[in-house]
N, C-alpha and C positions, 0 to 999 in steps of 0.2 A: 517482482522478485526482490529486488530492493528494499521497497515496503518492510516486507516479509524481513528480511534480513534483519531489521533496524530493531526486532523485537529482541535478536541474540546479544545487539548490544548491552542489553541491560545487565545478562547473566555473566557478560563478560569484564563488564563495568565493577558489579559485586563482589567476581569472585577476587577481582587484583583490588579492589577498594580504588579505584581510580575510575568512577561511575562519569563523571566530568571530562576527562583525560578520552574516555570512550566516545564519548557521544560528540565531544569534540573533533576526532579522527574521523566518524564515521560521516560527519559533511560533509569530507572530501568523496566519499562513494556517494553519497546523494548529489553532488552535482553531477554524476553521468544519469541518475533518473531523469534530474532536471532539464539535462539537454535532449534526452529522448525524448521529453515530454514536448519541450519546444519545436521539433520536428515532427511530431505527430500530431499535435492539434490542428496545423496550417494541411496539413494532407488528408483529416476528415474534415476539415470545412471547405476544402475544394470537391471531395467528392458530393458534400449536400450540395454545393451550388450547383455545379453538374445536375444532381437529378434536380432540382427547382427549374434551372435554367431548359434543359430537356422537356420538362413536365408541360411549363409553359407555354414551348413552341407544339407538345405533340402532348396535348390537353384528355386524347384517350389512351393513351399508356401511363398515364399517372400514377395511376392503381398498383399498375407492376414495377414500374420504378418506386414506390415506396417499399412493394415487400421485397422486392431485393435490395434495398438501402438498408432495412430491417433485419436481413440476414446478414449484411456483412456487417451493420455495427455488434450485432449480437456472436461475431465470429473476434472482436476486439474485445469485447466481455469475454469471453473465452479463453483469449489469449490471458487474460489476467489472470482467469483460474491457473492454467499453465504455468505463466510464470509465478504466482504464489506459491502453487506446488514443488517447483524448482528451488523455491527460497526455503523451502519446508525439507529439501530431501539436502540441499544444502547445508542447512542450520549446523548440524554438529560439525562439519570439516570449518566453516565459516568461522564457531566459537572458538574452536584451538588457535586458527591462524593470528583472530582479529584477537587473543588474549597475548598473542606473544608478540606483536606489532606490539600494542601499548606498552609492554615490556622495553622492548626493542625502541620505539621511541624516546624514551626516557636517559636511553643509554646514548642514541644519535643528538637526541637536545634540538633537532629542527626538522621539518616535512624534508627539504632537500636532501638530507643527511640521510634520514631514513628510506628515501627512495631506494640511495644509491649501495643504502645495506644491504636493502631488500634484494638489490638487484646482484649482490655480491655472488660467487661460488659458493665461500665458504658459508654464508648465513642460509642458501638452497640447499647447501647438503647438511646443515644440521637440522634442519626443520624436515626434509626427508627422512633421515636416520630417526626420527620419533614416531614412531610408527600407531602411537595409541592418542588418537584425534580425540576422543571423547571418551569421558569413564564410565563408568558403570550405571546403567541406566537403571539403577536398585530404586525401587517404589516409586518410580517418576509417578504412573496412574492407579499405584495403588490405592492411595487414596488423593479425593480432592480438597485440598485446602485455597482453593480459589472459590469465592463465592458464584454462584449460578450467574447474577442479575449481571454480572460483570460480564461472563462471556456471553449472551444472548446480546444484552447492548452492542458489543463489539459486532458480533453476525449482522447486525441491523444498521450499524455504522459505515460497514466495509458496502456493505448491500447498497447504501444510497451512496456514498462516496464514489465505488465504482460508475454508477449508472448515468450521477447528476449531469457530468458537463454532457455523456453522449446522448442522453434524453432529451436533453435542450436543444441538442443541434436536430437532434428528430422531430422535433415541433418544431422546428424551423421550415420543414419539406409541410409541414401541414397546413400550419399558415404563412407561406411565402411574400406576401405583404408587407408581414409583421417579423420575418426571421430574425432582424438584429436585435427584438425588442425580445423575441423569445430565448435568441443563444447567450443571451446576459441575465438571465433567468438562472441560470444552472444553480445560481446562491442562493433559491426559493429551499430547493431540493436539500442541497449541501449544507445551506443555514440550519437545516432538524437534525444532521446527523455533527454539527459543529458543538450543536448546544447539547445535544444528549454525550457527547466524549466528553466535553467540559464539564461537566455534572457526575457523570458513571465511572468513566474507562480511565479518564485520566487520576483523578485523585487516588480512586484504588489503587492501579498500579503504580501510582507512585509510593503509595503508602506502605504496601507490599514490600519495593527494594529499598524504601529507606528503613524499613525493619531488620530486613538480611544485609545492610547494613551497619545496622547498629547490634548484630546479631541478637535481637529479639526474636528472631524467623530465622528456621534452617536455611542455607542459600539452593535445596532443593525447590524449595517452593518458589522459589523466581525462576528456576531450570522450570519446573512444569508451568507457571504462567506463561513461558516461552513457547512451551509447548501446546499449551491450548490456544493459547492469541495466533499460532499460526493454522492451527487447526478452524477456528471460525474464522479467518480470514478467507477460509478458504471455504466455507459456507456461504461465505458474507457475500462473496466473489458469484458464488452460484445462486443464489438470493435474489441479486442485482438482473437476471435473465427474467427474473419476476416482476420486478418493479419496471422495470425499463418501460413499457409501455404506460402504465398508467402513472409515470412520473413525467412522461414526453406528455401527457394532457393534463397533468397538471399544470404544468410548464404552459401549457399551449391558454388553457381559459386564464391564466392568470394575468398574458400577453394581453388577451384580446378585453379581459380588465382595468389592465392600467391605459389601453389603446381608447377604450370606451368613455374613462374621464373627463 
């Protein structure tokens, strides 16, 4: 959800011209992904050792200890659709808040300051009393002025990103031997979808809001890039239920290639 979020910074960045000021503020909400993230890596790599460790003492339920290892990481890919979705139905309450913090910051001059605005009466009842979160959503998909090759990339980025680190830990249950060499793999997967953002997704959109910055581009067109980046995110996200398996064997012959050396 998070993720998902990070794409309204942009629109929110453009439309106060403090693109910097935004993306600045919005670290502090990525260090709660980050520490979720930290919590949940340690808790699916105990549940793969669990089924390795099982596997190996009761050598004819392997089978079914994979495919229910299978189902339940394919239920944490799910959950990412979920929360993508959540960041997507989010977006517009998120743009109003996160435009008038940057505001609100500037006036506090420090993170403490602004907590303690935030946290004030009167800054909650005037941010209640504005009751119009988002304006007019006039021609957002009338038409597309986002190039195609942009958001399919993005689908296909999201797709392996999602899948990389949990595919890795699933060829870890396959060849148990080799699982440290297979779950530090995930970078085999992760390195195609690094280099095709670096190449595609990034330059464009940034090329995009430095234009609706420079008002060369209406600042509609970074609202609908918002709009579609979270729309294929949320492809990308279902995509990843596709790949997951044969990224877990790529992952898995790639182990038992650098083991073969």
């Amino acid at each position: 959800m998070t993720d998902t979020l990070v794409y309204a910074v942009r629109f929110s960045g453009v439309s106060t011209k403090r693109l910097a000021t935004a993306f600045s503020l919005f670290q502090i909400i990525s260090l709660l992904a980050s520490t979720a993230n930290l919590i949940q890596a340690p808790l699916l790599s105990s549940v793969v050792e669990q089924v390795i460790n099982t596997g190996l003492k009761e050598s004819s339920h392997h089978q079914e200890l994979l495919l229910e290892l299978n189902h339940q990481i394919r239920l944490v890919i799910f959950s990412a659709t979920a929360g993508t979705v959540a960041g997507v139905l989010f977006t517009p309450l998120f743009i109003s808040v996160f435009t008038r913090i940057i505001f609100l910051f500037e006036e506090a001059g420090s993170i403490p300051r602004l907590i303690l605005m935030l946290l004030s009466p009167r800054w909650i009842f005037l941010f209640i009393s504005k009751k119009k979160f988002w304006p007019a959503r006039r021609r957002l998909f009338d038409q597309r002025n986002i190039p195609l090759t942009f958001l399919v990339a993005n689908v296909i980025i999201i797709g392996i990103w999602t899948t990389g680190v949990l595919s890795a830990l699933y060829a870890g249950t396959l060849i148990p031997d080799y699982r440290s060499t297979a779950s530090l793999l995930s970078g085999v997967v992760n390195g195609m979808a690094t280099i095709l953002s670096a190449v595609v997704v990034d330059p464009t959109a940034a090329t995009i809001t430095d234009q609706a910055l420079r008002g060369e581009r209406d600042q509609q067109d970074v609202k609908q890039m918002v709009y579609y980046l979270c729309l294929t995110r949320i492809f990308g996200t279902l995509l990843a239920q596709i790949l997951f398996l044969p990224a877990a064997c790529l992952i898995k012959y790639c182990a038992l290639f650098i083991v073969g050396l």
